[in-house]
N, C-alpha and C positions, 0 to 999 in steps of 0.2 A: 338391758344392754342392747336390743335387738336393731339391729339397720338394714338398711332395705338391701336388696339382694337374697337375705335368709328364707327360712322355713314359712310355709305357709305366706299368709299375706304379709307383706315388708309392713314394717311399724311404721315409719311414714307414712306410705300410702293409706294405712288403715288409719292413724290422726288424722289425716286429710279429709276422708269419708266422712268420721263419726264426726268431725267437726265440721260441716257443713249443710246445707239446707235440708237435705234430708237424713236426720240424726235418727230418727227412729228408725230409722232401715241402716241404719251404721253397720251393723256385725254382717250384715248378709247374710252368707250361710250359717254362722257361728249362730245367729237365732233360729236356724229352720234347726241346728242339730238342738239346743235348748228345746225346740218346741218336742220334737223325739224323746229325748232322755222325759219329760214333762208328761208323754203318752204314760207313763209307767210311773214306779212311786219313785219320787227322787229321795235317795241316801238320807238318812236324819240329818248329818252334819251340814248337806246344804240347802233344805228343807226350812230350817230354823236361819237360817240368814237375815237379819235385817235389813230395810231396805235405805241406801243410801240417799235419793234421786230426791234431790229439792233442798238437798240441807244447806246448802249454798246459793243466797241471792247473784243472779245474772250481774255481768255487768255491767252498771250503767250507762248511758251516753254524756252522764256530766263526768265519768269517770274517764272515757273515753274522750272528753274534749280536754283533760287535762293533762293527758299523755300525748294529744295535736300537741299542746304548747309547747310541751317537752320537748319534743322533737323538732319545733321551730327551736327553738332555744339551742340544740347538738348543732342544727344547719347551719347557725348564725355562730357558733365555734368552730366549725369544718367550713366553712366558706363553701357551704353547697346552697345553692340557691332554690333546687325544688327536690322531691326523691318521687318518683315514678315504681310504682307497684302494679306488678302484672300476672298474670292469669298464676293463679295454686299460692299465690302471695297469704303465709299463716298470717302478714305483718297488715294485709289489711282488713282481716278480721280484726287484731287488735287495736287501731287506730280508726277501724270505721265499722266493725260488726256487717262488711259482707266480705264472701268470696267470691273472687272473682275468676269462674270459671269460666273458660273458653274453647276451651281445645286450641285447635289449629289457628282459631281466629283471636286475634289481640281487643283483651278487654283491659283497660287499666285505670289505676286511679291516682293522680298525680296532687299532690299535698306542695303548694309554693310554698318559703318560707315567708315572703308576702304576698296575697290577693288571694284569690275565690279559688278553692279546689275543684279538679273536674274528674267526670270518667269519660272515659273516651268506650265506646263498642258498638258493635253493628246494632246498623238500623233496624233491624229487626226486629233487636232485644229491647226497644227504648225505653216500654211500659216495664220491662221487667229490671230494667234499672234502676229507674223511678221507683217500683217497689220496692227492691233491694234499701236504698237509699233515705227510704219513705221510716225504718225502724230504726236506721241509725243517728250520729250526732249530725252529719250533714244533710239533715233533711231537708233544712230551708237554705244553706248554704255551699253548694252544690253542683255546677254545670254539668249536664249532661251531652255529652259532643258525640256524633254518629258518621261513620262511614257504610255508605254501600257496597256492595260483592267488588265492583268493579274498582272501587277506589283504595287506598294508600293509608291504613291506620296511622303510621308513623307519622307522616306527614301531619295529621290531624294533631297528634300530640305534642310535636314539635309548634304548629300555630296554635295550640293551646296556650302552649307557655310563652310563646312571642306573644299573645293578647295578653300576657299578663305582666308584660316589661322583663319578658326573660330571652330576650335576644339572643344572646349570648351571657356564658358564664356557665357552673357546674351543676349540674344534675346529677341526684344521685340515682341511681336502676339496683331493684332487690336484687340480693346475692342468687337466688333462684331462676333469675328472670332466663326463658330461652334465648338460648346464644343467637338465633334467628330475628326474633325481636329486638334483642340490644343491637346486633350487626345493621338492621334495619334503620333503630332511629339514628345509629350513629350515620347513615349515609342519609337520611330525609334532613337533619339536623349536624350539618360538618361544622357551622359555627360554634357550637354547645359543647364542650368536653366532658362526657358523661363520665363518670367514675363508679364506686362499691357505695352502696347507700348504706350500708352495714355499721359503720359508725353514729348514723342518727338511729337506726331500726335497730340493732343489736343496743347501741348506749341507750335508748328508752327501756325495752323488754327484759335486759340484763339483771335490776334492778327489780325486784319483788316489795309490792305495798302487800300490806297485813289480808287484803282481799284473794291479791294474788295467795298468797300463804293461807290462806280460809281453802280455796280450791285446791291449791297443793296437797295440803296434810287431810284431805278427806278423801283424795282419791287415795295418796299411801294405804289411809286405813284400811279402804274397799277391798283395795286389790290385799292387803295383807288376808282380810277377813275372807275373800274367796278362797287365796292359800292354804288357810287354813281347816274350810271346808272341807277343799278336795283332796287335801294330806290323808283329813281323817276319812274317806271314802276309799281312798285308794284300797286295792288287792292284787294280791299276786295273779297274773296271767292277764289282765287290763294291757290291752293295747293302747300306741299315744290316741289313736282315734279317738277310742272309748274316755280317754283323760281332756283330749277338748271338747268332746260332746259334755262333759262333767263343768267344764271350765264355762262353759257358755252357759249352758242352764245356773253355774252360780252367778253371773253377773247379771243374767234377767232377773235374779232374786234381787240383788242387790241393786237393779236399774239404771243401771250404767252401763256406755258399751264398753268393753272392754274385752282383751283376748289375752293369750300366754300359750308357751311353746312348751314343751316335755321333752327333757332328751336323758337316755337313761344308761346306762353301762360307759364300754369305750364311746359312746358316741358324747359325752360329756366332758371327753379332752377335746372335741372343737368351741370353740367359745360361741359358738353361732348354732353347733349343732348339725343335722341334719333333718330332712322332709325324710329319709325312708320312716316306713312302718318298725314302733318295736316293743317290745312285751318286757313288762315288769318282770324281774324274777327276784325274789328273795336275797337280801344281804347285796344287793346292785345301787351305785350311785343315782341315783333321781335329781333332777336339775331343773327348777323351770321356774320361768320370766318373763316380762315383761310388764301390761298396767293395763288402766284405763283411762275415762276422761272425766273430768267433773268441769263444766261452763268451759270447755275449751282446755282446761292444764291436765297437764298428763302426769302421771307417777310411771317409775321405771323400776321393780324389785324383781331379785332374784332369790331365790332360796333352795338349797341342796342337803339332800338326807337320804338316809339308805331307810328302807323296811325292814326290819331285821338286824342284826347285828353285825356291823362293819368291821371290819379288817381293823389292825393297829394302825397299818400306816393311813388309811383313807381319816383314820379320827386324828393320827398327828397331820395330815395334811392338813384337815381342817383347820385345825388349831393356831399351823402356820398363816393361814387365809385372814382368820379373825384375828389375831394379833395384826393384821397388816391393815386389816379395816381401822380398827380402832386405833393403828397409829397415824394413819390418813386424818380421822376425825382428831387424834390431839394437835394434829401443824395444824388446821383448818382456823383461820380466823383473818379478820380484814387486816390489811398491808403486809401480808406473805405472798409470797410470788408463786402464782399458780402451780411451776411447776417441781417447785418443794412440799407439796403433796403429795405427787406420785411420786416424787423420793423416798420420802418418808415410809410407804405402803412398800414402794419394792427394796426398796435395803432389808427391812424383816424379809423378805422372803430370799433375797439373795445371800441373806447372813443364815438362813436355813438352810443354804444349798441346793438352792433353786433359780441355779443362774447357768449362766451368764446373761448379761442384757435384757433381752425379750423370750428368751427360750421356752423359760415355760410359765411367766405370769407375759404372754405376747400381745396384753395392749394397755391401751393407758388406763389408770385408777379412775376416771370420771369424766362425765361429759356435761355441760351445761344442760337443766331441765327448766320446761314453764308449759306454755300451747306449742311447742314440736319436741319429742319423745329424746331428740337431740338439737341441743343449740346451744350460743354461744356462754361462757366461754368452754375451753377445753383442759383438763388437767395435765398436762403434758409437758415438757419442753417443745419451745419450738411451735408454742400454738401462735400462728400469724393470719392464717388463712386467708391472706390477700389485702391486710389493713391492719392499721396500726391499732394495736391492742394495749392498753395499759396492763402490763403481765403480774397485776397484785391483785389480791382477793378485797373486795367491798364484802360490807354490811349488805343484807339483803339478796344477795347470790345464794341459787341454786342448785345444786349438781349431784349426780350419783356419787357413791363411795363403794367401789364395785373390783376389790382385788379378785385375782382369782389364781391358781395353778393349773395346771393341764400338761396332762400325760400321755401323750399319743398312744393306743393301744391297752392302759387302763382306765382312766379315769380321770376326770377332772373337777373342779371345786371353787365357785364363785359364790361369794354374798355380796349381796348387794340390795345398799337401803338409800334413801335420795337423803340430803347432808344439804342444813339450810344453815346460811351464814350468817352471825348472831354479832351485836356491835363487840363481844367481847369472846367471842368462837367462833364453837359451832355445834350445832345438834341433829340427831338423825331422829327424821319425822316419824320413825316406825322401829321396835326395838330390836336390837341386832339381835341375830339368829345363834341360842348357845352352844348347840351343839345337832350332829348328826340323827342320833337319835330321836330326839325331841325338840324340832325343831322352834317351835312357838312355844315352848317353857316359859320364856320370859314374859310374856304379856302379862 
């Protein structure tokens, strides 16, 4: 469930990392504390970890040229004539296998719905464009276009698409793109009405092929299986420290980067948690979530248990939680409207008396998952975010299924497993959590 802003490094920014050019230094610290815990004997339960890393073929560039077409295909339904992808863009990894990082300086790569795609970046970088460009599908198809310190990116981008019969007409700009940069080519390019490219790039990625689902349900598994490692290592007086240093040494087992948060008592009614330091004690709620990456897709679980023997109400609270998961998973299936799922999830818990509104289940039942830890669509009412969204669930959609309660000043209680959407439901890639006690019984 994690979004940037929270504890430790924001799950974005850390998909961002681990998915890019240098993936073996993904975790950063999260490997130097693995290599620590690794100085001394690690726990039996994460010791014996299997290792994940390979079980999934890369994807290919003939895969990737046939997600280009898709995307001409949305363009030429949206009457957008090119969509421009610019610097931390997850969308041109998937549609071209680089990132295109820049910082302050404008790199981007502009896909027409017809003629010859380019990247535009500094002169500097040119050979390293080329290379970039050199392992993906446009390697012989391609322009590469350069500005100096002194000159005008936009501008370049803007005579990019004028060289390609795009005078005028719609461009679409990633949702992501800096407000600096879009404010930019809209004044280099006042002819061009730039718009949300989100309806080509969300209408491709939204949709899961069986490859996509190869990488999905293997990262699920990962991160379940670290879960389950570090449950059974866990002890009384283990600081969150001492539990990410556990968490990183199990994911170098398993070879994937990957991280997760710990939040344990009252600190378990924020849904996000907190960064203070805090120590396990006996018969205390335990929370913790998040995933990894497998070729780029990320998995997002949550799982919550006490060490010791819970309270009545923290196992009826539970109970409430899991009946609300698994009422989310029975609406789930193609042409229901997205946000008669999280109806479904919070009416259980609001007919448990756990209401009103957002009180105390205070965010939506699920968020769209693939290569960003969050994306589109959204479980919610009300999900628009700036573009028109067809509000019914397809075949092939991915999403958490992640109720939760939270009790300010006791305790709080999420599960949460990723919910793939099947021509005639839908199924959770990892099996839901039975109880407090023992939380991975069901496996």
């Amino acid at each position: 469930m994690r979004t940037r802003g929270e504890s430790m490094v924001s799950r974005r920014s850390f998909f961002r990392i681990a998915g890019g050019v240098a993936a073996v230094s993904a975790a950063g610290g999260w490997m130097e504390e693995a290599a620590a815990v690794e100085t001394s004997s690690l726990p039996v339960p994460i010791a014996a970890l299997p290792s994940f890393a390979g079980k999934v073929a890369p994807i290919s560039n003939d895969e990737r040229r046939a997600r280009i077409e898709g995307a001409k295909e949305l363009m030429a339904q949206n009457k957008i004539d090119a969509i421009v992808l610019a610097n931390d863009s997850t969308s041109s990894v998937y549609f071209a296998n680089i990132r295109l990082n820049g910082g302050e300086r404008l790199w981007a790569l502009a896909i027409p719905a017809k003629g010859k795609p380019f990247v535009v970046c500094p002169a500097f970088e040119n050979a390293r464009a080329h290379e970039l460009l050199s392992a993906g599908p446009f390697a012989a198809d391609a322009d590469v276009l350069t500005w100096q310190e002194d000159e005008s990116p936009f501008e370049l981008v803007v005579r990019g698409l004028r060289d390609r019969g795009i005078a005028t007409g719609r461009v679409g700009l990633d949702e992501n793109m800096k407000f600096v940069f879009s404010s930019s080519l809209a004044q280099a390019g006042p002819q061009l009405t730039f718009v949300i490219a989100t309806p080509v790039t969300a209408g491709c990625r939204m949709i899961k092929d069986a490859h996509e689902m190869e990488c999905l349900r293997t990262a699920s598994a990962a991160t379940l299986a670290v879960y389950k490692a570090v449950y059974h290592s866990l002890r009384e007086g283990m600081t969150t420290t001492d539990v990410r240093g556990l968490i990183a040494a199990a994911y170098d087992k398993v070879g994937l980067p990957g991280e997760a948060s710990l939040n344990i008592g009252t600190f378990t009614a924020s849904p996000h948690g907190s960064r203070q330091v805090q120590t396990i004690r006996e018969g205390t709620v335990l929370m913790v979530d998040d995933g990894c990456l497998v070729e780029g897709y990320a998995s997002d679980i949550t799982r919550t248990f006490v060490l010791g023997k819970p309270t009545e109400k923290m196992k009826s609270v539970f109970e409430v939680v899991h009946q609300a998961q698994q009422a989310a998973l029975a609406a789930a299936k193609p042409g229901v409207e997205l946000a008669s799922v999280d109806a479904a999830a919070r009416k259980v818990i609001l007919d448990a008396g756990y209401g009103p509104g957002f009180k105390y289940f205070s965010h939506r039942v699920g968020h769209g998952l693939g290569m960003d830890g969050h994306e589109w669509p959204y479980l919610v009412t009300n999900d628009m975010f700036g573009w028109e969204l067809d509000p019914r669930m397809r075949a092939g959609m991915v999403f958490s299924d992640e109720p939760g309660i939270y009790m300010p000043g006791e305790f709080g209680v999420r599960l949460e497993d990723d919910m793939h959407i099947t021509e005639n439901g839908a199924e959770l890639l990892t099996p839901a959590s039975p109880s407090l006690e023992d939380p991975f019984a069901s496996e």
